[in-house]
Residue frames as qw, qx, qy, qz and C-alpha x, y, z in Angstrom:
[[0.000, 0.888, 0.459, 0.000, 0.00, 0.00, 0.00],
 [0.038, 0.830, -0.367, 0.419, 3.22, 2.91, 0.24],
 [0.385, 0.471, -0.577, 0.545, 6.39, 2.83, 2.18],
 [0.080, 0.229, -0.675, 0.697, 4.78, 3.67, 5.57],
 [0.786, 0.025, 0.323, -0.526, 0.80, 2.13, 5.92],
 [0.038, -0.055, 0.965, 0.255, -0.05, -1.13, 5.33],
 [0.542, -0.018, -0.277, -0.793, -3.24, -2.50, 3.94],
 [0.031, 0.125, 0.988, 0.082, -5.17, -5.88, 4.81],
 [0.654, -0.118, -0.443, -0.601, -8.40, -6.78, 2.82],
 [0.435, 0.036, 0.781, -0.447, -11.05, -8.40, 4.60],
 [0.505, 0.486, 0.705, -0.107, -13.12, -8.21, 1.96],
 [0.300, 0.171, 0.382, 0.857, -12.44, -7.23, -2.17],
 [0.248, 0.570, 0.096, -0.777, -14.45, -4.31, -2.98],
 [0.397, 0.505, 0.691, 0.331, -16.88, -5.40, -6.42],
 [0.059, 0.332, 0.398, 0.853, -18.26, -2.96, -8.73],
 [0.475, -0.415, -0.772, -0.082, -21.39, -3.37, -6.66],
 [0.622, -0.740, -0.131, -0.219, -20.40, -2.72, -3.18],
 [0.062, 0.840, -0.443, 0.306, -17.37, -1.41, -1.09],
 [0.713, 0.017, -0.567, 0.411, -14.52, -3.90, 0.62],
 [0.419, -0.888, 0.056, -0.179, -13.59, -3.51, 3.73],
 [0.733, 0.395, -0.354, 0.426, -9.92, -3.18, 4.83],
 [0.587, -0.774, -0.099, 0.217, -7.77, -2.38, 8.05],
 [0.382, 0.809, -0.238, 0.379, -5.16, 0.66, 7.58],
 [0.635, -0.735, -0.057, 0.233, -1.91, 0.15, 9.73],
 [0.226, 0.912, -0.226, 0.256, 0.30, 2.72, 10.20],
 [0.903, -0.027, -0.196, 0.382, 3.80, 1.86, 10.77],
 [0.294, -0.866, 0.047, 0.402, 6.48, 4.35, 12.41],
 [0.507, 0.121, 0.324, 0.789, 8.80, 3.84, 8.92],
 [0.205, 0.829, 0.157, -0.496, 8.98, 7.43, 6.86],
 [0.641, 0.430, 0.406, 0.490, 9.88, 8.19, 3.11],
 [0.086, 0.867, 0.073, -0.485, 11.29, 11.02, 1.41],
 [0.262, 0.553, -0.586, -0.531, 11.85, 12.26, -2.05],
 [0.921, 0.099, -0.103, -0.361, 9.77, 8.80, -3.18],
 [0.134, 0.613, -0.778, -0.034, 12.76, 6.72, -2.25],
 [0.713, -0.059, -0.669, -0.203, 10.92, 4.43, -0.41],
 [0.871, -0.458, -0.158, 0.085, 11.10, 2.64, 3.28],
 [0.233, 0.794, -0.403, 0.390, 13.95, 4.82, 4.74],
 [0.457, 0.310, -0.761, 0.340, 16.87, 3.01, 7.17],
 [0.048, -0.128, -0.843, 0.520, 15.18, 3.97, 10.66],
 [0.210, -0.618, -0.687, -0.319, 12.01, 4.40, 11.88],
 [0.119, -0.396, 0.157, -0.897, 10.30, 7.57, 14.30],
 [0.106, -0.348, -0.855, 0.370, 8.86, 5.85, 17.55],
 [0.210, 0.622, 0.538, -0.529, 5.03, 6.62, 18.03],
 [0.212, 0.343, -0.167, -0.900, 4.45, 7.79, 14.60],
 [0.084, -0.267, -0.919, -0.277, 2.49, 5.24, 13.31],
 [0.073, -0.684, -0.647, 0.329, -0.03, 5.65, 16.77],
 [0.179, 0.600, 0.167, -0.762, -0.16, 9.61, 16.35],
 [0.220, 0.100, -0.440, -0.865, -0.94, 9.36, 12.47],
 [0.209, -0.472, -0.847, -0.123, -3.83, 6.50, 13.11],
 [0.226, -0.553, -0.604, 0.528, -5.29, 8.76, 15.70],
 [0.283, 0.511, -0.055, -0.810, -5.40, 12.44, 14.30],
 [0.310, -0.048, -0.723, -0.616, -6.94, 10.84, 10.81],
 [0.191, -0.462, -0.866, 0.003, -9.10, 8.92, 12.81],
 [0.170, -0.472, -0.366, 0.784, -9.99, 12.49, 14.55],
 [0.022, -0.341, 0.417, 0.842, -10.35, 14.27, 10.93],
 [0.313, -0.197, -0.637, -0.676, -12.43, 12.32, 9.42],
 [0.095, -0.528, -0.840, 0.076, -15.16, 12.00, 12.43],
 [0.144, 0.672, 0.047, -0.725, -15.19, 16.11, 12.81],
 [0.070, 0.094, -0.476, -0.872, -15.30, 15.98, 8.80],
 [0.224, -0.339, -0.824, -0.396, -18.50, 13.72, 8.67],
 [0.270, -0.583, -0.673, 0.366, -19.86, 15.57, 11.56],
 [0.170, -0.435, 0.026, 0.884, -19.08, 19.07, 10.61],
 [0.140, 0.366, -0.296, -0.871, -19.31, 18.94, 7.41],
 [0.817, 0.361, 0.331, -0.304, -21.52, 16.21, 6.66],
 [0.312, 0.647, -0.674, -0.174, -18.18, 14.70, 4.13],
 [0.968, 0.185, -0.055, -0.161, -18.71, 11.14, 3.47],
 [0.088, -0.597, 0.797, 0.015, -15.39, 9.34, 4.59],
 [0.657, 0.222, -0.715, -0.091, -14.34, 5.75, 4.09],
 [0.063, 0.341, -0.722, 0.598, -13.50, 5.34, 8.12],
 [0.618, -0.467, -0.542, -0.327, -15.74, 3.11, 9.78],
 [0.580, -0.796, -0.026, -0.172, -13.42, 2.54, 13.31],
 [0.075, -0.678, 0.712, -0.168, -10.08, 2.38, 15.68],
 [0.952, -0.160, -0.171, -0.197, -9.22, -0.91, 16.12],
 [0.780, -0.466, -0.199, 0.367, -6.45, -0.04, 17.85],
 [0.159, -0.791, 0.145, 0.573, -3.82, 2.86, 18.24],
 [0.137, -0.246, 0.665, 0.692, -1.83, 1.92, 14.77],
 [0.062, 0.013, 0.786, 0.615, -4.91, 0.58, 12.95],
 [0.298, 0.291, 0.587, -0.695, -8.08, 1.20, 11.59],
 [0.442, 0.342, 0.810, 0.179, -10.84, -0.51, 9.71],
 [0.190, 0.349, -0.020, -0.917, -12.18, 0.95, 6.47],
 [0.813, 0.535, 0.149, -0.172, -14.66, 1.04, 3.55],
 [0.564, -0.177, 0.727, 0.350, -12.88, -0.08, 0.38],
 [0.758, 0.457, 0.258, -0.387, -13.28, 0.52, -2.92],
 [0.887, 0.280, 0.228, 0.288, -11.48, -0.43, -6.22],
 [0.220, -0.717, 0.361, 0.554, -8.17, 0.45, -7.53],
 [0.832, 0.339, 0.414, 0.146, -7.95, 0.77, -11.16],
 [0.398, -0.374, 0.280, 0.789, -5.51, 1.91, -13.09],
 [0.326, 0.760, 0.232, -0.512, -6.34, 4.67, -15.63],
 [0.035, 0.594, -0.689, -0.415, -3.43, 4.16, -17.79],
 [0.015, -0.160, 0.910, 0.382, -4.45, 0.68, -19.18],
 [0.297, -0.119, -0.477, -0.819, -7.95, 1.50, -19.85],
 [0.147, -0.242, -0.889, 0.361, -9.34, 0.10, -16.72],
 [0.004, 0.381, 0.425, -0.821, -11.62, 3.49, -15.76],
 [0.064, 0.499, 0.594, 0.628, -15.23, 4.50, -18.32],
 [0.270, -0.380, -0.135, -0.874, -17.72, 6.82, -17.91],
 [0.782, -0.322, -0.184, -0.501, -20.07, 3.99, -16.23],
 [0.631, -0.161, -0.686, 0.326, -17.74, 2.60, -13.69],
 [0.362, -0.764, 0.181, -0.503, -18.35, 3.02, -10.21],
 [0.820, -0.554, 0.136, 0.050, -16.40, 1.86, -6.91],
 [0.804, 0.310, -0.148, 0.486, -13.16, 3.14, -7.51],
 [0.377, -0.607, 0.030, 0.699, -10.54, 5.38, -6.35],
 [0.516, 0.778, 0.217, 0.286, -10.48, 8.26, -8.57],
 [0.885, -0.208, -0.074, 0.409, -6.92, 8.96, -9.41],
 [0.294, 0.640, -0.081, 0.705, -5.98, 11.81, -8.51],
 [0.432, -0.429, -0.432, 0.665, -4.57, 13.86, -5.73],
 [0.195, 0.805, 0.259, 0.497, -6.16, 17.02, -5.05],
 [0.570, 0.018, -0.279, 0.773, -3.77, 19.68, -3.67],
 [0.056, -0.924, -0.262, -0.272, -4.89, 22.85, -1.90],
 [0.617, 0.104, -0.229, 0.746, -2.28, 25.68, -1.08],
 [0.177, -0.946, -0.272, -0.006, -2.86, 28.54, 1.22],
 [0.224, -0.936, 0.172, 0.208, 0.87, 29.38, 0.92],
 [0.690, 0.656, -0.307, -0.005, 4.35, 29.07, -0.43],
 [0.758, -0.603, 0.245, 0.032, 6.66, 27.76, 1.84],
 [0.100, 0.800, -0.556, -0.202, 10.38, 27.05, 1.35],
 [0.033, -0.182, 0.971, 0.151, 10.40, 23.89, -0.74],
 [0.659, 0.497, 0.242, -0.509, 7.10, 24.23, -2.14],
 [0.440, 0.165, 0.777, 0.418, 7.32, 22.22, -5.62],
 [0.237, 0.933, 0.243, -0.119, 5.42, 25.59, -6.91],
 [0.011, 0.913, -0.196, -0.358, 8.63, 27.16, -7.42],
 [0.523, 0.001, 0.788, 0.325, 10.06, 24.39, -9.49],
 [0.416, 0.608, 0.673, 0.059, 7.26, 24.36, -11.40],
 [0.146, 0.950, 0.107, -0.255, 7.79, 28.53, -11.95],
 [0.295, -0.577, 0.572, 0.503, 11.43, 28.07, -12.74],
 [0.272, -0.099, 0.834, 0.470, 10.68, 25.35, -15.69],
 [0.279, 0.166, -0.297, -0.898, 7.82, 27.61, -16.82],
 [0.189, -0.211, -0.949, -0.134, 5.68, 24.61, -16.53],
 [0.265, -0.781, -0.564, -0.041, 3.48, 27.15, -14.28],
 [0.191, 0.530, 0.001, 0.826, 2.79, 30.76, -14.52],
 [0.058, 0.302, 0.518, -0.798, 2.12, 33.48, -11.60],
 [0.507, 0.034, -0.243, -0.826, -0.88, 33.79, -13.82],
 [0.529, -0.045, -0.830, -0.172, -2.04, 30.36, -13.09],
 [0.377, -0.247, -0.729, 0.514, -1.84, 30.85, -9.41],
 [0.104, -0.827, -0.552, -0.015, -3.91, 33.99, -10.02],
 [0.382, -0.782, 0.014, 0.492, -1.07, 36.62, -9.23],
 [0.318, 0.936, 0.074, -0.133, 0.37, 39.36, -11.25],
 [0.214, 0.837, -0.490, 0.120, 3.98, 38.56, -10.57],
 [0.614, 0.213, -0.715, 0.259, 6.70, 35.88, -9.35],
 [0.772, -0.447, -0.372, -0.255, 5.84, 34.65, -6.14],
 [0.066, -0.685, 0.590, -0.424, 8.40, 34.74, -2.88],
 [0.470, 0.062, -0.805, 0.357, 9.02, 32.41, -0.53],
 [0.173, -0.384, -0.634, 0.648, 6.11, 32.70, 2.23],
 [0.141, -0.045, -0.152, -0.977, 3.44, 33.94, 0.19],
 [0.391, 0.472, 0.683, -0.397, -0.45, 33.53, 1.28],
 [0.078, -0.299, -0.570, -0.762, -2.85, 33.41, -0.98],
 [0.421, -0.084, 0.290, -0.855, -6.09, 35.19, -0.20],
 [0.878, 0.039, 0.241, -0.411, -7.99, 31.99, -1.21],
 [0.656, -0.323, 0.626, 0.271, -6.41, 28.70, -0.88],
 [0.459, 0.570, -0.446, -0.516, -5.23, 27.52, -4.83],
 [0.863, -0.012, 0.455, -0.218, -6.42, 24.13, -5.59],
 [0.427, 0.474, -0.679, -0.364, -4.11, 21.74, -8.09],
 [0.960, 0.005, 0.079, -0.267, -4.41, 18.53, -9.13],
 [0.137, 0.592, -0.787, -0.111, -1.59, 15.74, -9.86],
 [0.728, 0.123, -0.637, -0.221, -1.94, 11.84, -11.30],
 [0.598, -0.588, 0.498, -0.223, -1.97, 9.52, -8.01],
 [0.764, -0.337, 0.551, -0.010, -1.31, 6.07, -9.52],
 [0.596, 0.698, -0.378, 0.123, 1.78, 6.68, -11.58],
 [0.747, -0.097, -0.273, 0.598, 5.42, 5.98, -10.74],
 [0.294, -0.044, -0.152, 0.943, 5.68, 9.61, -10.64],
 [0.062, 0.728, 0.408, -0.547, 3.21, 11.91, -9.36],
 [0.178, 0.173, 0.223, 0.943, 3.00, 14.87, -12.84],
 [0.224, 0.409, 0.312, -0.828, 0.44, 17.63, -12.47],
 [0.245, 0.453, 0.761, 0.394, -2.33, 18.06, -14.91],
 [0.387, -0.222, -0.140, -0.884, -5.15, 20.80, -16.07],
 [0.489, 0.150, 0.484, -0.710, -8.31, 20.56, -15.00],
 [0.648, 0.396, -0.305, -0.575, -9.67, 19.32, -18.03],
 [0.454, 0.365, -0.811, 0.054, -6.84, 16.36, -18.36],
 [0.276, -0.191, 0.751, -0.568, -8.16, 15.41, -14.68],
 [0.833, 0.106, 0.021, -0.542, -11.35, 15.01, -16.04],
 [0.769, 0.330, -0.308, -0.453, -10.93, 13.00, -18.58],
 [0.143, 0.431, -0.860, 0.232, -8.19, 10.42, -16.45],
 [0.334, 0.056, 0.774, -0.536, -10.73, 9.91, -13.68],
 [0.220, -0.313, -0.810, -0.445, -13.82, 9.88, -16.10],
 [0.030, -0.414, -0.554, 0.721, -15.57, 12.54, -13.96],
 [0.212, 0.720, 0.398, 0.527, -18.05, 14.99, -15.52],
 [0.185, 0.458, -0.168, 0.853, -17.85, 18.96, -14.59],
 [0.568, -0.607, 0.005, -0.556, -20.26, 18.65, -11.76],
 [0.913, 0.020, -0.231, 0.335, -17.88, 15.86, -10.15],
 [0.571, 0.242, -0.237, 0.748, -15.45, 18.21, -10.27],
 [0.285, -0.698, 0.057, -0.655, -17.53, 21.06, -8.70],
 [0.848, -0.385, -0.313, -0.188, -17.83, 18.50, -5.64],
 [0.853, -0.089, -0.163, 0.487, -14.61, 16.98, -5.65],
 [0.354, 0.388, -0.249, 0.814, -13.01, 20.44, -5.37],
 [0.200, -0.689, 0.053, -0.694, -15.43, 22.12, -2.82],
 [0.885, -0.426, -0.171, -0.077, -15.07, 19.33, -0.92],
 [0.683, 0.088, -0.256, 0.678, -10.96, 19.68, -0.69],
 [0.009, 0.584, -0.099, 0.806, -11.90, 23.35, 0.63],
 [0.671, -0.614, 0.096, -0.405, -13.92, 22.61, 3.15],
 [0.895, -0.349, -0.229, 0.159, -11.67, 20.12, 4.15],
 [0.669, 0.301, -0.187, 0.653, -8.99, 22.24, 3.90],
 [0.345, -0.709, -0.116, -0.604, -10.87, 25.07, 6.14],
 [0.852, -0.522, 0.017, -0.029, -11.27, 22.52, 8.98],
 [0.855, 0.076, -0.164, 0.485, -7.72, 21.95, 8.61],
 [0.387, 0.362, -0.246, 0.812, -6.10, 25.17, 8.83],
 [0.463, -0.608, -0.072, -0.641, -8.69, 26.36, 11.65],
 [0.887, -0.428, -0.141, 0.099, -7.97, 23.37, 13.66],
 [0.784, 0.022, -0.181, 0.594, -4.20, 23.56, 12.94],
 [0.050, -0.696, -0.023, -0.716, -4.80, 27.84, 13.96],
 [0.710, -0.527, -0.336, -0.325, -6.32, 26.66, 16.73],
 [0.971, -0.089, -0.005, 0.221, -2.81, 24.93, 17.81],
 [0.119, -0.856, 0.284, 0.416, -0.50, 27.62, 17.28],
 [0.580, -0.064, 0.682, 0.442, 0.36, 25.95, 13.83],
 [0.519, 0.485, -0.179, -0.681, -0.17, 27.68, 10.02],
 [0.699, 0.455, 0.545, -0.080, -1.70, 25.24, 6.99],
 [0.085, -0.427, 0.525, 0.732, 0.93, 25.64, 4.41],
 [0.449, 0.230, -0.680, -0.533, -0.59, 23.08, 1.94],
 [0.622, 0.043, 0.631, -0.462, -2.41, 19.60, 1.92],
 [0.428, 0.130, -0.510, -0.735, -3.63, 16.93, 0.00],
 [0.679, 0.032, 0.372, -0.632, -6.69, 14.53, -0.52],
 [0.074, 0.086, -0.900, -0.421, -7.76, 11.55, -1.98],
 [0.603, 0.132, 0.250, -0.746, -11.19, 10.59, -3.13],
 [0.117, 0.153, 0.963, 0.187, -13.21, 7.49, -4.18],
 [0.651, -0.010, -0.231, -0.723, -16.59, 7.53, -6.26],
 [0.503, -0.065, 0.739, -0.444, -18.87, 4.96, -4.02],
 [0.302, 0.262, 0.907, 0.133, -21.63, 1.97, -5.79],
 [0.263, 0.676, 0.673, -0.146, -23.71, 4.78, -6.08],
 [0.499, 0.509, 0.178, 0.678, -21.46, 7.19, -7.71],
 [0.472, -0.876, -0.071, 0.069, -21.61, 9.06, -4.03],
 [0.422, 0.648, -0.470, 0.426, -17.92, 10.98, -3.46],
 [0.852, -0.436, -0.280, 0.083, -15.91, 9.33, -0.92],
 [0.059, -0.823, 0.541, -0.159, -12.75, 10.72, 1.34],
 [0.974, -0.172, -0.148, 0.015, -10.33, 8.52, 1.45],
 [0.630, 0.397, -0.319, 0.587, -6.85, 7.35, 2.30],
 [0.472, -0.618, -0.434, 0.455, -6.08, 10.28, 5.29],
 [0.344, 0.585, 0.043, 0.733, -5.71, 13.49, 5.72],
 [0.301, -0.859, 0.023, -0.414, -5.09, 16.61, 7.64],
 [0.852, -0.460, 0.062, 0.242, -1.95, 14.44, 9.38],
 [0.059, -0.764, 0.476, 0.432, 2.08, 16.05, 9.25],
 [0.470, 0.104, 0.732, 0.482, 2.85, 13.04, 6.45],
 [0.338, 0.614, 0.663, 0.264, -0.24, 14.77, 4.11],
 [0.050, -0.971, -0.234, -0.009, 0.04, 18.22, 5.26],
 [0.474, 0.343, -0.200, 0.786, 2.73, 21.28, 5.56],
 [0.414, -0.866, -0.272, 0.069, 2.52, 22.65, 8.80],
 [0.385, 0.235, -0.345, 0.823, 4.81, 25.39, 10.46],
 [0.438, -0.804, -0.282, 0.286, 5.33, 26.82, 13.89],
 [0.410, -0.784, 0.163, 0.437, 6.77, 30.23, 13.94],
 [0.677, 0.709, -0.129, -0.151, 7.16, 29.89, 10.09],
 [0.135, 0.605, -0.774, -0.126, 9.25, 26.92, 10.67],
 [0.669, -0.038, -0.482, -0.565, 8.05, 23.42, 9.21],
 [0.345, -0.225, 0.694, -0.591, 6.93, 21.30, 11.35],
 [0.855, 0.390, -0.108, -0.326, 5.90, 18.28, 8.82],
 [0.932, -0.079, 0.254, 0.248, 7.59, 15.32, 7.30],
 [0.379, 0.860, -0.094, 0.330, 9.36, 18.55, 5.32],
 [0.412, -0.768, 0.472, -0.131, 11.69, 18.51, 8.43],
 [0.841, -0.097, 0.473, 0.243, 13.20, 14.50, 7.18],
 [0.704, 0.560, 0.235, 0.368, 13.98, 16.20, 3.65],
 [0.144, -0.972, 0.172, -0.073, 15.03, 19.29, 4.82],
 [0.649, -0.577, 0.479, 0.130, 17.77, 17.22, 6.65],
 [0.802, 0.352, 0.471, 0.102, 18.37, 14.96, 3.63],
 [0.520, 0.735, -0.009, 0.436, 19.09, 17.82, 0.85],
 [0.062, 0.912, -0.405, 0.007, 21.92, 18.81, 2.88],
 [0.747, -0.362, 0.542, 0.127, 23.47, 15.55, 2.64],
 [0.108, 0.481, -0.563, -0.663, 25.28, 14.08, -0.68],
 [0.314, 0.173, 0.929, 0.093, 22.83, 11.09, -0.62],
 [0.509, 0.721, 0.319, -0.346, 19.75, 13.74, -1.87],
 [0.250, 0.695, -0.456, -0.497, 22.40, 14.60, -5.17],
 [0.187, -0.276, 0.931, 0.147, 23.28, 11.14, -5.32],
 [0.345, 0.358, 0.781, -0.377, 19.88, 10.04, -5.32],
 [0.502, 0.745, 0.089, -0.430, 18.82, 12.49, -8.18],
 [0.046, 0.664, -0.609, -0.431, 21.24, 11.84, -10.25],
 [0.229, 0.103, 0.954, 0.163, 20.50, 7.79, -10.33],
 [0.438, 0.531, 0.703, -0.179, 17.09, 9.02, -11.18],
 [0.350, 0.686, -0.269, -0.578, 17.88, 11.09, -14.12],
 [0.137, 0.410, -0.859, -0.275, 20.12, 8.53, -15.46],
 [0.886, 0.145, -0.364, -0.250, 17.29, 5.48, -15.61],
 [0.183, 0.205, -0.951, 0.138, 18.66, 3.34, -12.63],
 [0.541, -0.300, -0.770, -0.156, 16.44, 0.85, -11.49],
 [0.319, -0.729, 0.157, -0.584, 15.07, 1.69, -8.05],
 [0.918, -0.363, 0.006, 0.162, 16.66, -1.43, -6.26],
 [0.764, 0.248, -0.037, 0.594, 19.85, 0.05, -7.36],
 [0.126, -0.874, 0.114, -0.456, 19.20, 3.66, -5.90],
 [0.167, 0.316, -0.627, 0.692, 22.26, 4.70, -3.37],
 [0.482, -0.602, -0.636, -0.009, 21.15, 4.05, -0.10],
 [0.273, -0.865, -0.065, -0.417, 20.30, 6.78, 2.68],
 [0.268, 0.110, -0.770, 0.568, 22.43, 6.83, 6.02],
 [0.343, -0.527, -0.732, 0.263, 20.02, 7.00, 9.45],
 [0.112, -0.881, -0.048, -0.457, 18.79, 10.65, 11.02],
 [0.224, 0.242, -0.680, 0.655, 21.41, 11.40, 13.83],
 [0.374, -0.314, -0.858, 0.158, 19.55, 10.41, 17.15],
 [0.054, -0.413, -0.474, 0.776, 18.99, 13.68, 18.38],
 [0.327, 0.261, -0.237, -0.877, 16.95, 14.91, 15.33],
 [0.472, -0.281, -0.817, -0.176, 15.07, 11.32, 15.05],
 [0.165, -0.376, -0.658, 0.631, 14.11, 12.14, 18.70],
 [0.221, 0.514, 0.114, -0.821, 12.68, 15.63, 17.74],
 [0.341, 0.146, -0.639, -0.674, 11.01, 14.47, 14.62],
 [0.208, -0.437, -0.875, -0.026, 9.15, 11.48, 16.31],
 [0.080, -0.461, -0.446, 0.763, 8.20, 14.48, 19.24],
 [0.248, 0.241, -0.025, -0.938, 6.61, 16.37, 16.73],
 [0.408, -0.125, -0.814, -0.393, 4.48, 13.67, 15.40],
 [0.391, -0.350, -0.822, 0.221, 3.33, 13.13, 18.99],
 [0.175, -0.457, -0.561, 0.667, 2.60, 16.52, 20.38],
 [0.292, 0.138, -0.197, -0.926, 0.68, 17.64, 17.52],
 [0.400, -0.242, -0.880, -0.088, -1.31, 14.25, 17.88],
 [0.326, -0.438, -0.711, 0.443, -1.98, 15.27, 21.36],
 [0.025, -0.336, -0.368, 0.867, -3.08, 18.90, 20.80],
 [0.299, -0.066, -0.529, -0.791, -4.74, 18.13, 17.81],
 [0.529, -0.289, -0.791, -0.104, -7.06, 14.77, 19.12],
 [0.584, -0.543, 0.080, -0.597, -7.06, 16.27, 23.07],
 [0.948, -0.281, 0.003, 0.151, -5.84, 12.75, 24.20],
 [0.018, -0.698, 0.700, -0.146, -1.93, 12.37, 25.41],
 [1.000, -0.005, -0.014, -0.002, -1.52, 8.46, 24.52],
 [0.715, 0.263, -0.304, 0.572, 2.56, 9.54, 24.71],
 [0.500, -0.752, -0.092, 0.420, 2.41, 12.27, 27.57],
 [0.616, 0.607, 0.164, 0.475, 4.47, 14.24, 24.68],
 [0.184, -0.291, 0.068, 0.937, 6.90, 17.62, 25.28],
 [0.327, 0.805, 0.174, -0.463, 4.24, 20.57, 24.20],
 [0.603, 0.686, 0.233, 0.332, 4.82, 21.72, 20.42],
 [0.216, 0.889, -0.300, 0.270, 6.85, 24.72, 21.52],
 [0.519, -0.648, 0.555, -0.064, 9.15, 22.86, 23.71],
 [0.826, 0.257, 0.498, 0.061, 9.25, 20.32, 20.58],
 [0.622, 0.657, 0.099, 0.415, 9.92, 22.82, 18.29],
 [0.197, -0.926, 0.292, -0.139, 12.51, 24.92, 20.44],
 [0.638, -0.305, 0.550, 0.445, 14.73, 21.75, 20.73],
 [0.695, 0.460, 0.394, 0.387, 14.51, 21.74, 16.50],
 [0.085, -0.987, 0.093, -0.102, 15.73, 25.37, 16.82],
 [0.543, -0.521, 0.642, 0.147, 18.75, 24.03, 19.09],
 [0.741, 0.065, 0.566, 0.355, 19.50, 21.37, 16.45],
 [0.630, 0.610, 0.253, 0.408, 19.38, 23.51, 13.36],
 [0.069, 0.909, -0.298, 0.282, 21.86, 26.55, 14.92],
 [0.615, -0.528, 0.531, 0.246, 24.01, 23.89, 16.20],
 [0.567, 0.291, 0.663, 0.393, 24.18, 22.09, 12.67],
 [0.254, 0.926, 0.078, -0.267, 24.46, 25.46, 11.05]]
């Protein structure tokens, strides 16, 4: 199922009617798609099961958002609906199918943060400051006055962005679909950055995943609103899984790494990573846990507070300066 959840079917998901499956979350992390990195980040597994599991009962309660999540079935894991995975690329997806994941990831940005993939995207002209609505080149730490919603392929090898149009026609949505499927990423994205306000935390970015149900009902799936899916920062410093790359591109394994992927090696052949030094694995699990606990209200780790979390990452990055 990905690098750091696992999946087990109980039961396939038919055209028909939805499967049911149990999501556990594991304490491994990825970065830069490499895969299952060397160590692992105690208690992250439990704090992502737990704030998702949090997210989506305030979404279906708030907003009345239709979620896959049925229940905990224990700190790491938790049972869902199910529906089908098909693959758009090999003609799997028509107009008249229903019970699928529909493949795409929809992104909503309320800012720019350093190491946004927005400025990439501006450099290789692939996207204009007209696109994003704005008159000129973007900075580092710009808000937008209303969040900006993209889209990008979910089940490629490589994530690429798309139009709006191209989305359609992947998923096999019509334009009222889309009206849905986007107003639904707002509102979820609302509750997000309000809660994460709430917390002394800004809502850089985010994304979603959705599933069209037996009855052609939109479904949330997958998780969301958790530091692995989101960009958070405290004090306009991240406070996300952006804090394992961060570390990473100053090493020579993040060049090393790109390089094998320009050149067409195989991904069993990609250089391997070294470990996070122990005192920045320490403060990396801590933030997983004490935004669990101020997000959810429970303290299943007794955590250090967020600012006493992020004030050691402070220490570490002006020693390691």
């Amino acid at each position: 199922m990905g690098s750091v959840k696992n999946l087990t079917v109980e039961k396939e998901a038919t055209e028909e009617a939805m499967g049911i499956g149990v999501f556990e979350f594991t304490d491994d992390y990825s970065v830069f798609d490499y895969g299952k990195m060397p160590d692992t980040l105690p208690g992250k597994g439990e704090a992502l099961c737990r704030q998702a599991a949090y997210n989506f009962k305030e979404l279906e309660k708030k907003f009345d958002i239709k979620t896959h999540f049925k229940k905990l079935v224990s700190g790491t894991k938790m049972r869902v609906n199910l529906v089908r995975v098909l693959m758009p690329q090999d003609n799997q997806i028509f107009e008249e199918t229903k019970n699928y994941l529909v493949p795409l990831e929809i992104i909503f940005r309320n800012s720019l943060p350093k190491g946004s993939s927005v400025f990439k995207r501006l450099e290789d002209g692939s996207l204009t400051p007209d696109d994003l609505g704005l008159e000129e080149m973007p900075q580092s730490g710009h808000k937008f006055e209303n969040a900006f919603v993209d889209v990008s392929t979910k089940l490629e090898p490589t994530d690429r962005y798309l139009s709006w149009d191209e989305a359609m026609d992947m998923a096999q949505i019509s334009e009222d679909q889309l009206y849905e499927l986007k107003e639904a990423a707002l509102n979820i994205n609302d509750f997000i950055t309000e809660k994460a306000e709430s917390i002394g935390l800004e809502h850089a970015d985010g994304k979603v995943e959705f599933g069209l149900g037996p009855k052609n009902e939109l479904i949330l799936v997958d998780v969301c609103g958790t530091l692995d899916e989101d960009r958070f920062l405290w004090n306009g410093i991240h406070m996300s899984k952006q804090v394992a790359r961060d570390y990473y591109k100053t090493t020579p394994w993040a060049k090393e790494l790109e390089d094998a992927k320009n050149n067409g090696v195989e991904k069993v052949n990609w250089p391997a990573p070294e470990p996070l030094p122990s005192d920045l694995k320490e403060i990396i699990s801590n933030m997983y846990k004490s935004v669990c606990e101020a997000w959810t209200g429970e303290k299943p780790f007794k955590a250090p507070s967020i600012e006493e979390t992020m004030n050691s990452y402070k220490a570490f990055l002006e020693k390691n300066q």
